[in-house]
Structure formats: C-alpha cells, structure tokens
TORNUFI-273977 format. One record per residue (C-alpha): x, z, y; residue number from 1; residue in one letter. Coordinates in steps of 0.2 Angstrom, whole numbers, plus 5000, padded with zeros to 4 digits. Layout:
<rs>
[[X,Z,Y],NUM,'A']
...
</rs>
This chain:
<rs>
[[5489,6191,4704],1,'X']
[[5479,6176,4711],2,'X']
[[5477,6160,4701],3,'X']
[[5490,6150,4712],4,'X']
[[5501,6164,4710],5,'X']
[[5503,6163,4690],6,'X']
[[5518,6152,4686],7,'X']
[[5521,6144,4670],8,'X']
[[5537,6134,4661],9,'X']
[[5539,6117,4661],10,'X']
[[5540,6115,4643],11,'X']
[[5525,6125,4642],12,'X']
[[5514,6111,4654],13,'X']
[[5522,6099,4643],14,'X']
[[5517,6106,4624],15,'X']
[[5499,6109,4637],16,'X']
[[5498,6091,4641],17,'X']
[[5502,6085,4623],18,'X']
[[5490,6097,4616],19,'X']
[[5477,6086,4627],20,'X']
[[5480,6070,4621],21,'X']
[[5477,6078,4603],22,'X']
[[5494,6078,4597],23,'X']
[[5494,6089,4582],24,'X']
[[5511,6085,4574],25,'X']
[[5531,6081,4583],26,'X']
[[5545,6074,4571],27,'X']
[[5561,6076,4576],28,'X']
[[5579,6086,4576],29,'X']
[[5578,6098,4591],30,'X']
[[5595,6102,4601],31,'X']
[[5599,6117,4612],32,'X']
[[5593,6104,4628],33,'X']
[[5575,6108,4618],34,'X']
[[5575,6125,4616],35,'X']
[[5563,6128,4629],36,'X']
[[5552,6115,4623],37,'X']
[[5553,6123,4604],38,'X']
[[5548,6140,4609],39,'X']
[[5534,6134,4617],40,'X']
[[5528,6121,4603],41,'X']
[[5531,6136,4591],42,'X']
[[5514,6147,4600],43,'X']
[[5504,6131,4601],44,'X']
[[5494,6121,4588],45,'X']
[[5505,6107,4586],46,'X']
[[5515,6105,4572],47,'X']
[[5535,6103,4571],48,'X']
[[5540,6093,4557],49,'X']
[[5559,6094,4557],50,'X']
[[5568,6079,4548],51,'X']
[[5584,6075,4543],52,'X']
[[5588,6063,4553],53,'X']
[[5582,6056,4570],54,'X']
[[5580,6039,4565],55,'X']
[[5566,6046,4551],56,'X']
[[5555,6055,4563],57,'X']
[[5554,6040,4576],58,'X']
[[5548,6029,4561],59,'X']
[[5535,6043,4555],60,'X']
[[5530,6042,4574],61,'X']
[[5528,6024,4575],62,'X']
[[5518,6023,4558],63,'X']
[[5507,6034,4565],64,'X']
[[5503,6024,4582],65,'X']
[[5501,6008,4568],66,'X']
[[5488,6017,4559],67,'X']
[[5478,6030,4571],68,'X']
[[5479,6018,4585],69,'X']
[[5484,6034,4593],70,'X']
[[5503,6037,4599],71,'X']
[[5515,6049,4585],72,'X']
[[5527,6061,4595],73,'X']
[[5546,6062,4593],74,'X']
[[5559,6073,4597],75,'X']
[[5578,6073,4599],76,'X']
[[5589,6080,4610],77,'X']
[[5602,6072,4621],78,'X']
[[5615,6060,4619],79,'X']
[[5619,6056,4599],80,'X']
[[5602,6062,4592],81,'X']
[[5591,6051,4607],82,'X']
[[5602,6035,4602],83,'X']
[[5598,6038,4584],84,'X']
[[5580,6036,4590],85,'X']
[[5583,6019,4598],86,'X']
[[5582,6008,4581],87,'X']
[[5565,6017,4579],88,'X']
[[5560,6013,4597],89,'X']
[[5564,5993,4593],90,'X']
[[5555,5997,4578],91,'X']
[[5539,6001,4586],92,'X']
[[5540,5990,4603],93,'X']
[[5542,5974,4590],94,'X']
[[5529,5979,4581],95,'X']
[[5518,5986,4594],96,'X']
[[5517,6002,4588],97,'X']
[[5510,6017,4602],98,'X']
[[5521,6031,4602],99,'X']
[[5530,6045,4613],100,'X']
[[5549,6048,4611],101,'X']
[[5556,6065,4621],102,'X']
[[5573,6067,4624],103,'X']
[[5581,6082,4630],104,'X']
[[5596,6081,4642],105,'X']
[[5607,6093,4651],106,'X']
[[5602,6102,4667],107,'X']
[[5602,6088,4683],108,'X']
[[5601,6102,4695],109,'X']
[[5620,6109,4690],110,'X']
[[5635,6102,4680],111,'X']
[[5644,6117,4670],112,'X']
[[5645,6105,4656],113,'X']
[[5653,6091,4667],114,'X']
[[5649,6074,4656],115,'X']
[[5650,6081,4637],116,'X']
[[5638,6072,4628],117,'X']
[[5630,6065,4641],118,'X']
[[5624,6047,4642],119,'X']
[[5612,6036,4650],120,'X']
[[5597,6037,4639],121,'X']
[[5585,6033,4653],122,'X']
[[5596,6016,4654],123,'X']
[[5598,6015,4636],124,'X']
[[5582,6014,4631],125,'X']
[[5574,6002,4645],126,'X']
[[5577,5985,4635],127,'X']
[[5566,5995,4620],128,'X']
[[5551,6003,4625],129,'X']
[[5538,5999,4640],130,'X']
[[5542,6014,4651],131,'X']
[[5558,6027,4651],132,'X']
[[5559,6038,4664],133,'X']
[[5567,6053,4668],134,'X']
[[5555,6069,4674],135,'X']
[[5565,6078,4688],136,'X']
[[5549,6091,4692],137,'X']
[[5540,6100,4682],138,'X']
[[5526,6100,4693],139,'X']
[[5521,6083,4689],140,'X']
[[5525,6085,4669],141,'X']
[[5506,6084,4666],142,'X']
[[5502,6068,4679],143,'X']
[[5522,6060,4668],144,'X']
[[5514,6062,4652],145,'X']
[[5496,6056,4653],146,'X']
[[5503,6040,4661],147,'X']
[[5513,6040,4647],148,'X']
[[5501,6040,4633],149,'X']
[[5489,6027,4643],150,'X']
[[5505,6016,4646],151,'X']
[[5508,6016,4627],152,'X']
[[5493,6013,4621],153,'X']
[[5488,6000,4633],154,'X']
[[5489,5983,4626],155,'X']
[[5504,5978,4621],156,'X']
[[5504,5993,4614],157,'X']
[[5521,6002,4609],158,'X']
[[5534,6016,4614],159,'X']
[[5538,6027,4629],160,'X']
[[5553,6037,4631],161,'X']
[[5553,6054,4642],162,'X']
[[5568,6062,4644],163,'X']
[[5566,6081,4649],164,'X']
[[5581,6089,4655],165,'X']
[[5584,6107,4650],166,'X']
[[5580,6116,4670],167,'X']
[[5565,6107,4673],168,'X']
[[5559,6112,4653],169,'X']
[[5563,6131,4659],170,'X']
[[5559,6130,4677],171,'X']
[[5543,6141,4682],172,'X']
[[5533,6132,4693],173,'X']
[[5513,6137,4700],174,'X']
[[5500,6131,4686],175,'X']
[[5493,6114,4686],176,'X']
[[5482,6108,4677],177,'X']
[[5479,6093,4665],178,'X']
[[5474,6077,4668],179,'X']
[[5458,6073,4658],180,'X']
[[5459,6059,4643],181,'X']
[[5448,6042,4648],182,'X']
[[5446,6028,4635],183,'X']
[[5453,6013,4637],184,'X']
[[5442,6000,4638],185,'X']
[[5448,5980,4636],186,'X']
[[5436,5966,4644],187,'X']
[[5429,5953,4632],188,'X']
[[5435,5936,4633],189,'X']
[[5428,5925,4648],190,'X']
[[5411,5916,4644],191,'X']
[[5420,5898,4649],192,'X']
[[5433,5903,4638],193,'X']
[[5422,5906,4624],194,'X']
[[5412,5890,4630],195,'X']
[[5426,5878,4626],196,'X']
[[5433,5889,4609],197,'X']
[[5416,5884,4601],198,'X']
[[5416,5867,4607],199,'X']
[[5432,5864,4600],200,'X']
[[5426,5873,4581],201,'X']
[[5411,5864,4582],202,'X']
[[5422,5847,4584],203,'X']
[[5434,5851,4572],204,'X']
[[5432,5842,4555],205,'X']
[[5445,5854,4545],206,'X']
[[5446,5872,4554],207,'X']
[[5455,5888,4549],208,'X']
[[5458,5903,4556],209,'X']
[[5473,5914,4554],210,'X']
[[5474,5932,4556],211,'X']
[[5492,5939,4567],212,'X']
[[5498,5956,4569],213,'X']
[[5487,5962,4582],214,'X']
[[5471,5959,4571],215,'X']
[[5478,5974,4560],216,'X']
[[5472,5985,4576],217,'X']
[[5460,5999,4569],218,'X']
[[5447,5994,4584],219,'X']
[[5445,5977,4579],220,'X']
[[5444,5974,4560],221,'X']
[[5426,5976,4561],222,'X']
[[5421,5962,4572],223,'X']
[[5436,5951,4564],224,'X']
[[5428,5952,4548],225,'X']
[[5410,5947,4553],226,'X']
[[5416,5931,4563],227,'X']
[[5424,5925,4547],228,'X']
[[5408,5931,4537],229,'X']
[[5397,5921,4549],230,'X']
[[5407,5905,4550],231,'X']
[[5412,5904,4535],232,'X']
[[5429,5897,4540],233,'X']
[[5445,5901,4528],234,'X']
[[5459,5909,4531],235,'X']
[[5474,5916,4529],236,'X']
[[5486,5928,4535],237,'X']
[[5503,5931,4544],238,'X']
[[5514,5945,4535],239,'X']
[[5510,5960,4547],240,'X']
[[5489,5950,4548],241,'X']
[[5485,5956,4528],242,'X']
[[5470,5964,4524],243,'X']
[[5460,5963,4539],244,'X']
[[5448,5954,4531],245,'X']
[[5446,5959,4513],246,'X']
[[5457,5948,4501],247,'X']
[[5443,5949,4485],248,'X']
[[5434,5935,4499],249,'X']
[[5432,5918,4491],250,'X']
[[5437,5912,4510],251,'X']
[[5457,5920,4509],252,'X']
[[5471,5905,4508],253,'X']
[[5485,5917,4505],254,'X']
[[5502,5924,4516],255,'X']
[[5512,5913,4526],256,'X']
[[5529,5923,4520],257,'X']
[[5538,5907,4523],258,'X']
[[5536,5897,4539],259,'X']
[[5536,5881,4529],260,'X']
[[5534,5871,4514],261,'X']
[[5524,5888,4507],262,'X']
[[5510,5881,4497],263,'X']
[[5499,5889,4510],264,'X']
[[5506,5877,4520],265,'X']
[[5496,5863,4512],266,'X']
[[5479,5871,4520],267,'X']
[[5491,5873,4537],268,'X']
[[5495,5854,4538],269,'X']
[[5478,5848,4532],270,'X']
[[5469,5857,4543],271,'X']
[[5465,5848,4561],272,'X']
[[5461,5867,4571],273,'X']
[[5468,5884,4568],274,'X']
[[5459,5897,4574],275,'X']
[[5476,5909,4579],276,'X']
[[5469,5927,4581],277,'X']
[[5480,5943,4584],278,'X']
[[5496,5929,4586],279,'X']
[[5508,5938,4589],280,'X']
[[5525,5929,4593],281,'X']
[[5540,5942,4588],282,'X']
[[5531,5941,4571],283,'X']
[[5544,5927,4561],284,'X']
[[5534,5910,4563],285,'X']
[[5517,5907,4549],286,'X']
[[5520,5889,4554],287,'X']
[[5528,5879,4567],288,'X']
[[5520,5868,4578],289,'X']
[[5523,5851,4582],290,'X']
[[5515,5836,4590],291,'X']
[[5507,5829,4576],292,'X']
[[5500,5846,4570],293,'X']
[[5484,5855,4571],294,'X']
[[5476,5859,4589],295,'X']
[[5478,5878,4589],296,'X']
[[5466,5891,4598],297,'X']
[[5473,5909,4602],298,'X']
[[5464,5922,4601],299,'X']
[[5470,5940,4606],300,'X']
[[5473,5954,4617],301,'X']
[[5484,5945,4629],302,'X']
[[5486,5929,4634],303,'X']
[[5500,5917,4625],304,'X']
[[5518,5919,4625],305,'X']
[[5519,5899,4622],306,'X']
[[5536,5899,4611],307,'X']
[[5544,5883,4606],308,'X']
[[5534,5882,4588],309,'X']
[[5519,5892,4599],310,'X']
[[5511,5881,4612],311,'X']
[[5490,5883,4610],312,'X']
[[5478,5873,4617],313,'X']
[[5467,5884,4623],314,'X']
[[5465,5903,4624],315,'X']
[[5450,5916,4621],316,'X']
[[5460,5931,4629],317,'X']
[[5450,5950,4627],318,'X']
[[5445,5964,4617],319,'X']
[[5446,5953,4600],320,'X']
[[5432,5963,4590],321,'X']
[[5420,5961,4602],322,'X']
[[5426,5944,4610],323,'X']
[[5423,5937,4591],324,'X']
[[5408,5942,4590],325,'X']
[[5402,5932,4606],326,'X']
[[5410,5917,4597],327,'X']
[[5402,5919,4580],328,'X']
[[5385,5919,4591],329,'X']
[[5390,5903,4595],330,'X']
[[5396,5896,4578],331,'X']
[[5383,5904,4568],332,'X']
[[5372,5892,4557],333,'X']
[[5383,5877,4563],334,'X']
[[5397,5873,4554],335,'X']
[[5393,5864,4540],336,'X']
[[5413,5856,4540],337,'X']
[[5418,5876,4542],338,'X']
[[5422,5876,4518],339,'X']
[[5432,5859,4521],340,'X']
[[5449,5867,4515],341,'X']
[[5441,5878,4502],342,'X']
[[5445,5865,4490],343,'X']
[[5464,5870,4490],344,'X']
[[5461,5888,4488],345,'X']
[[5460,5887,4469],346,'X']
[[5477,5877,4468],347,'X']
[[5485,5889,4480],348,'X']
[[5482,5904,4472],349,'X']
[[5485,5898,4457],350,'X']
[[5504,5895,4462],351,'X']
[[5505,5912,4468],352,'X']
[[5500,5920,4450],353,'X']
[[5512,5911,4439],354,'X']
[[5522,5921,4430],355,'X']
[[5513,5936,4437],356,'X']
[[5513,5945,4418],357,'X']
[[5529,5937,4410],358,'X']
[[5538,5951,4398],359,'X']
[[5557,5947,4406],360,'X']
[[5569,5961,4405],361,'X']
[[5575,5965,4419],362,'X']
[[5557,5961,4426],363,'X']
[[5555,5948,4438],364,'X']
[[5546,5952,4457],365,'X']
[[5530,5944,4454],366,'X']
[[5529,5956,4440],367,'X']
[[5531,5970,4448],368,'X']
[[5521,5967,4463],369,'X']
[[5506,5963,4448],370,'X']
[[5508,5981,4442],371,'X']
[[5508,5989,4456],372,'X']
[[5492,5980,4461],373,'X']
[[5484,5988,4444],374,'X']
[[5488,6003,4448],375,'X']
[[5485,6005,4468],376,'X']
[[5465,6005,4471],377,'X']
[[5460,5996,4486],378,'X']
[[5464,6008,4500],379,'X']
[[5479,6013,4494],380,'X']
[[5494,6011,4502],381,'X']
[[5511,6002,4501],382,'X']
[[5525,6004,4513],383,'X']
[[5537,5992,4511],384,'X']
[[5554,5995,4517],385,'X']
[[5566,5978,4521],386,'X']
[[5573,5968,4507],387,'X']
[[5570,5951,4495],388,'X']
[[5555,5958,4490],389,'X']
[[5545,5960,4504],390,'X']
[[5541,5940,4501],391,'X']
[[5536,5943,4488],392,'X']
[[5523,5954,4490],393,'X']
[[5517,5948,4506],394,'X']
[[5514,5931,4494],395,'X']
[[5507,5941,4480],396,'X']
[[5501,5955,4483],397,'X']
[[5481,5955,4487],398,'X']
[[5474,5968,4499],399,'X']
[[5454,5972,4502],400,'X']
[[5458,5984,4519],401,'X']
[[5467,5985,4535],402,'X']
[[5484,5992,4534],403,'X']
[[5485,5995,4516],404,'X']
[[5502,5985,4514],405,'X']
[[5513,5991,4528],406,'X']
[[5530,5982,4533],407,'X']
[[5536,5976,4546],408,'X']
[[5540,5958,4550],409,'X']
[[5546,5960,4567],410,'X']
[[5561,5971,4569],411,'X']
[[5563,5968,4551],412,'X']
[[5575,5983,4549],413,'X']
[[5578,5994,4533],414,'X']
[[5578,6011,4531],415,'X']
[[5559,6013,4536],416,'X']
[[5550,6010,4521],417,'X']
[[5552,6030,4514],418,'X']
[[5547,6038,4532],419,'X']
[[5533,6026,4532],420,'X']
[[5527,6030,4519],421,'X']
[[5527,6048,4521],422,'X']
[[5518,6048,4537],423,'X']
[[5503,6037,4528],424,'X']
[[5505,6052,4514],425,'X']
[[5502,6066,4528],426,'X']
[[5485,6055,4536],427,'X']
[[5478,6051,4520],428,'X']
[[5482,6065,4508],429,'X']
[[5468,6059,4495],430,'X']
[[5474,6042,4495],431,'X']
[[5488,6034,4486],432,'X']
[[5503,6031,4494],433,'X']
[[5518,6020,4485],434,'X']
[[5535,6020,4495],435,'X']
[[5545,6002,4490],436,'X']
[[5562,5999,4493],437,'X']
[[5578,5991,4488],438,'X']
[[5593,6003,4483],439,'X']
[[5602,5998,4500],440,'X']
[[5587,6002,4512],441,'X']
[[5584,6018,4501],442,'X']
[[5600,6026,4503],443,'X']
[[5598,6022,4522],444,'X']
[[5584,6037,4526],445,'X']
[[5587,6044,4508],446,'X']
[[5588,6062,4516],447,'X']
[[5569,6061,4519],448,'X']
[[5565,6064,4501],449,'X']
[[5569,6082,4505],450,'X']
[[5558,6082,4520],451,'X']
[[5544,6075,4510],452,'X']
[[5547,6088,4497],453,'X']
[[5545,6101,4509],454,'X']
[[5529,6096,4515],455,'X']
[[5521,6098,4499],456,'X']
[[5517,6075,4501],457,'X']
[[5507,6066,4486],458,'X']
[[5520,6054,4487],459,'X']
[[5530,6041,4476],460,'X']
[[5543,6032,4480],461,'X']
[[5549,6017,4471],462,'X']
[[5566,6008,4471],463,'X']
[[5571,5994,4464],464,'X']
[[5589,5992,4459],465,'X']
[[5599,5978,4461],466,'X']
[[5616,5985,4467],467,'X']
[[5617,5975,4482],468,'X']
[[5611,5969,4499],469,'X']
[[5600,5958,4487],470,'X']
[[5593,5946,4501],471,'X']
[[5608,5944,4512],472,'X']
[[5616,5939,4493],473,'X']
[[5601,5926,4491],474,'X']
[[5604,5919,4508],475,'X']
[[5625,5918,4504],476,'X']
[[5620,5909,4486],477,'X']
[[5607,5897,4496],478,'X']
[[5617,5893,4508],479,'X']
[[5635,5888,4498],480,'X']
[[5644,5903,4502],481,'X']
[[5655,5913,4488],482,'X']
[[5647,5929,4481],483,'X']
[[5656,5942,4492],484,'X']
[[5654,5959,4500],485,'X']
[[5636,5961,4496],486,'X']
[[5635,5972,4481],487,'X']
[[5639,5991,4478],488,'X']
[[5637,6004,4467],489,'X']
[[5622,6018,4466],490,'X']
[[5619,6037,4460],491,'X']
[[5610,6042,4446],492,'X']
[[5592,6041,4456],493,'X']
[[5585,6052,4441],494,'X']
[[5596,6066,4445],495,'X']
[[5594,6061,4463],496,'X']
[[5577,6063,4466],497,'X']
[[5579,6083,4455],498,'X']
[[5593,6086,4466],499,'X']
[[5581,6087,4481],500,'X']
[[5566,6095,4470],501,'X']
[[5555,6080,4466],502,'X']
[[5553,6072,4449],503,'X']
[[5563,6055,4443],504,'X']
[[5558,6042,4431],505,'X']
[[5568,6028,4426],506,'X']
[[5557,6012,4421],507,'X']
[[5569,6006,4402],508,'X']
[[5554,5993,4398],509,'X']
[[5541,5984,4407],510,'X']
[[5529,5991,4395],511,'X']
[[5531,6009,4404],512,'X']
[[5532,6004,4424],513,'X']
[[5512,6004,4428],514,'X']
[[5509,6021,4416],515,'X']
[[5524,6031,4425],516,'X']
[[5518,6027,4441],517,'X']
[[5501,6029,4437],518,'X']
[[5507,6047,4426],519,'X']
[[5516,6049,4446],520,'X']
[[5501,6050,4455],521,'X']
[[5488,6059,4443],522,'X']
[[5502,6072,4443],523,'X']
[[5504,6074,4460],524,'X']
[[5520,6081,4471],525,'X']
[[5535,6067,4473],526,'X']
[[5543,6055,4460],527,'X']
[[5553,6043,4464],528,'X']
[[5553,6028,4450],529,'X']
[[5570,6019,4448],530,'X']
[[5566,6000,4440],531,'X']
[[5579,5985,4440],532,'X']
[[5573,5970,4448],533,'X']
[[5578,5950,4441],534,'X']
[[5580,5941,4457],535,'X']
[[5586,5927,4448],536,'X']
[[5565,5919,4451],537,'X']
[[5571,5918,4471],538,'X']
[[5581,5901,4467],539,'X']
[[5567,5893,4454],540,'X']
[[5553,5899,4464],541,'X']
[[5558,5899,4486],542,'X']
[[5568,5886,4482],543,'X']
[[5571,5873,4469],544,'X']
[[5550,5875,4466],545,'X']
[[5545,5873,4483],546,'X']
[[5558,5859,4488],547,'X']
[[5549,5847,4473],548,'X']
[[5535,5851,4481],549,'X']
[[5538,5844,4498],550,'X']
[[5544,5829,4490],551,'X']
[[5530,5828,4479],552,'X']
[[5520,5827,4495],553,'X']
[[5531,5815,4504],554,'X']
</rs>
C-alpha cells in the first residue's frame, strides 16, 4: 500500500495534531459524539482526566494556560455538557487565560437523530472565546488545530472552541500530516514610544508604577522585576498583578483590592505619574482616573482600551519584558525623585497588619490570611475561589513569586477555586498548594474532591464557613437592605470530605488552624479544613475605617 493510499480517522489526526502542540493531559466528560475521539486518545500519550462535571475540567484547563502560558485542553460533548463549558470559557477569555475547548456534535452529513440535543454551540460560544468554529473536513483537522493554539495564545491570549461533529471524527480520510510549532514572537515597543515614556519619568517628581494582569505572564516577570530593581520606582499591584515582582522588596505599596479610598490609594493620589504595566481593563478598576489625577503611562501587550476611569497619556505598546528593559536603559542612574513616595509605605503596610494576630473566636479574615502565610513558603500556591475574602487576601496577603495567589478578578465567578487548585496540584506536585473557599462556592464544584482524590493530588482545600452568600450579605447590610435570602445551611464537611476518601479536619480554636494545615501538607494526600470565619471586621474595616479616613484627608 503506497503512502497516499493509508487512510487514517479524523479523530486520530486530531489526538496527532494535539499531541504536537505537547498536550499531555484533556479534562473533561466525553459523550457518545466523542467516542471516536476517546478511542484514539486512549492509544496516544495524552492523558484523560475525567471530572465530574464539565464546568471543573474547563477551569482546570484555563488554570493551566494561566500558569504554563501554554493552552489546557477540554472536552465535552454536544449540547448540555458544551454549555456547561461556557462559564469556563468566560472564565478564561476575562482573564486571558490560553486554552482549547472541543466539543462533540451529531453527525452534519445526515440527521437520524433529527434536532435531539442539538444546539448552536458554534453561535453559543462566539461572545466567549476568540475563535469557534466548526470543522466540516477532517482533512484539514491538523491546519484547524494549529491555527487554534496559535490564535489562543496570541496576545490577548484566551480560549478557542472546536466543535468536532461525530462523521468527520470517524471519517477515514488519506494521511496528512502535521503543521510544524513556530514561536510566537511579539515586537518590542517602538524607540519614540520609549523616547517620550522616559522623558515623562524622568520629569515626574512622584512616580509609581503599577503592575496589571498581564504582568503575571510567565515570559515577562523577569524583565518586569529588573526595571523596578533599576529605577527604583515603588509600586503596587492590581488583584490579578500580585507577585510579579517579589513582595519581601522595600519598593512594594500594597493591593489595590478596593478602587478607592484604600490606604494604597494615598500613594495613588499623591503620586504625579503612574507607570500602568500589564493594565488590563476587564480587571475591576485599582483606581479611577479623573482630570486632576496622575498623568498615566501604559505599558503592555496591546495598546489601550481607553475606558471612562482609563484614558493614558501615552502608551509603550510591545513584548513588555523586553520592552522594559529598553526603558530601564534609559532610566538607569537617573531618578533621583524615583523613592518620593516610599515615605507612605511604612504607614500603609502598617494599616494592612492590624489585627493581623488578634485571638477572636470565630477568627476574623486578616487572621486567617496571617496563618496561612506562616504556613505557605514562598512559592506555594493559593487558589482563591470568589467570596468576601478574596479582599482580604489580595490586601494582606504578601507574595514573593508570580502566580502564587491565584484568583480571579475579572469574571469574578465561584466555583473555580477547588479545580484551580487542583490543576496547580498536578504542575507542581512538590509544591504546596492551598484551595480557599467559601461554603457557597465550595459546594458549587464540590464533586471535584472525588476527582482530586483519584488522582492521588497533594492537596488541601480549605473552607471557611459562614452559612451564607457572605459578600452579597455584606453588600445588602452596606447598602440598607434587610438581611434576606442570603444564608443557608451546610453538611458535616468532616464527614464530607471521608465520604469522597480524603481526610477532614475541623479548625474548634485558632490555636490549631496553622498546625492542621501544616500536619495537612506534611502528611500528604487531600484534607479539606473546615474553619468559621467572623466577617463582622468587613463594616469596621472596608467601611466605617476607611470612610474616617477619607475625611480625615478632606
């Protein structure tokens, strides 16, 4: 038999074509519209990793474009279990997250199902990623999916969908072969670009530099943290911006968790130049600008999306590593106005670790968030899921490297913080990895504790317990409403977590919370750690505190 005579399956060029951008690993809940795809993952090298539910494998896949740089692979099949992928799709494209979502679908050449289960995915899933398509030939399978992994990893990065209907997954078609892998290369910032940057830092009398979303991009922590080592300019950091440069630097302001009237918002206003790297607008505001603010330089990727509280002045648009490093050259040496704000830092800081060790039963978040920063060495990793606490910890909670405190401040959604986690579990097996969530967004992908389980993950999961949707409650007290329809009851998580085969602890004094999870990790396998949680600090602290501040300031 000649070469052009051998015919292969579709799905096999597909599993072929994956296997060449390096996939090693697919989440996801097959369907029978997959089946051909299954059989020929099952005789390749990737792995399968079945979860429970849909939503779960697309977050796993998402966290895994976040922290490789490299698109994660989900799988479901047509109809019910590709819309459960769709919150993860918006999960990633807000938070510019590579990754591959495959969907099956009934055959297109014939109909002897007529329209059961059948919807629009295609459509469906336009509004959420960069690319969905539909691939009608299994000829060009190889040529749909390296387009797709260079589309979604491409800057902006984030997801593409591809549905693969069930006759072109079994159709036997003449061999092609793969389309060879070629880096991605981005062009540095223009020289006049740079040119007027460092004329206008070299003006400015009180700069700072803030560090967006996009500078958490593993190319491009190394040359972010030399340009703040040359200039010596402070900063501080947006949410999803933390630990890009290390936070042990005497340089680091704090989180903007708030937009406003945060006390790192007294560096914000003083200053006369921010220095906006890796901005990244569907990240919820650091600060809003206004006419009388600070002249603001962006620096990223892409060029601005000028938003009504986002409107720089001038823009250094490129590969930001690099393109900082062409700045700093400029800079180097002479700034000697570059420490002008350090003189807040002290005063800042020491807002952020008041209370920080108070003995309160139930305890109160800034004491929780101090224990688990005990216990967590520096590249250890949090996951957050989405709840009150996240403020906290993006105000407290100090990190030394990149992508070490994972949550996500874009789509904002719950139910992502246990599959998160477990994906960062699977990359770094000999680090240690802390899921935290609330007892509503935990019981949103609970299921997953099984999956972790099975896998054999170093994982513990922590879950603070409040009995309610604790920050839509915040919000209803805040804003006047009566306390209604936010609270519910919970399982015994103890029983809970045996019930899937991993161990449960329940935290009785503050005493015992950072030697149980520390006990966790040195023992190895899954815990999950129950602990209440005294939101009552929400009011004195995010509120009452910081509104006396303002008018102390007035």
């Amino acid at each position: 038999m000649s070469g052009q005579d051998h015919k292969v399956k579709g799905s096999d060029l597909f599993v072929a074509a994956l296997e060449n951008e390096g996939v090693d690993r697919i989440f996801g809940v097959p369907g029978e519209e997959n089946l051909d795809l299954v059989e020929s993952l099952r005789t390749s090298k990737i792995q399968l990793i079945l979860t429970r539910h849909e939503q779960a494998a697309a977050f796993m896949a998402a966290t895994h474009g976040r922290l490789t740089g490299k698109p994660g692979v989900c799988l479901s099949t047509l109809g019910p279990g590709a819309l459960n992928l769709s919150t993860g799709a918006a999960y990633a494209h807000l938070g510019a997250m590579p990754m591959i979502l495959i969907t099956g679908q009934k055959p297109i050449m014939s109909s002897r199902q007529a329209r059961f289960q059948i919807v629009d995915v295609v459509a469906s899933m336009k509004p959420l990623t960069k690319l969905s398509r539909q691939i009608i030939s299994a000829s060009s399978i190889p040529t749909v999916v390296r387009d797709a992994f260079r589309v979604a990893m491409e800057e902006r990065p984030g997801p593409v969908h591809l549905e693969l209907p069930e006759d072109i997954a079994g159709d036997e078609v003449p061999a092609v072969p793969v389309i060879p892998v070629h880096p991605i290369e981005i062009p540095v910032a223009h020289r006049a670009a740079l040119d007027r940057a460092a004329g206008m830092i070299l003006a400015a009398k009180r700069p700072l530099v803030m560090m967006g979303a996009a500078t958490s991009r593993p190319r491009s922590t190394h040359g972010i943290a030399s340009f703040v080592r040359r200039t010596g300019i402070p900063f501080f950091t947006t949410q999803m911006g933390k630990g890009t440069v290390p936070g042990g630097t005497n340089l680091y302001m704090g989180t903007a968790a708030l937009s406003e009237r945060d006390y790192v918002h007294d560096a914000i206003e003083a200053a006369d130049l921010i220095v906006a790297i890796g901005h990244d607008p569907i990240e919820k505001p650091p600060f809003i600008m206004g006419p009388s603010g600070p002249k603001v330089i962006h620096v990223s990727y892409t060029s601005a999306s000028v938003e009504q509280v986002y409107f720089p002045d001038a823009e250094v648009v490129g590969d930001v590593g690099p393109s900082l490093e062409l700045l700093a050259d400029r800079l180097e040496g002479k700034l000697p106005q570059a420490a002008a704000l350090l003189p807040l830092r002290e005063e800042i800081l020491g807002h952020l670790a008041d209370r920080a060790t108070e003995v309160r039963w139930p305890p109160t978040p800034q004491r929780i968030v101090h224990d688990i920063r005990q216990v967590i060495p520096e590249n250890g990793i949090v996951a957050l899921d989405n709840g009150m606490y996240k403020i906290w910890f993006a105000r407290n909670y100090r990190t030394r490297v990149a992508n070490t405190l994972l949550l996500d401040n874009a789509l904002a959604t719950m139910g992502a913080g246990l599959p998160s986690a477990m994906m960062a579990a699977m990359l770094y097996p000999e680090r240690r990895v802390l899921a935290v969530a609330g007892d509503g967004g935990f019981m949103m992908n609970s299921q997953e504790m099984e999956t972790a389980v099975r896998l054999k993950l170093n994982l513990v999961v922590l879950v603070l317990e409040d009995h309610a949707y604790g920050m839509i409650r915040w919000k209803q007290a805040v804003d006047h409403f009566v306390d209604f329809g936010m609270t519910f009851g919970n399982p015994d998580f103890v029983l809970y977590a045996k019930a899937y085969g991993a161990k449960g602890h329940r935290i009785e004094s503050i005493d015992g919370f950072a030697p149980t999870l520390d006990a966790a990790f040195k023992e190895g396998g899954v815990h999950l750690v129950v602990i209440p949680i005294d939101y009552s600090e929400n009011v004195r602290v995010l509120v009452d505190e910081l509104r006396a501040h303002e008018k102390a300031k007035a």
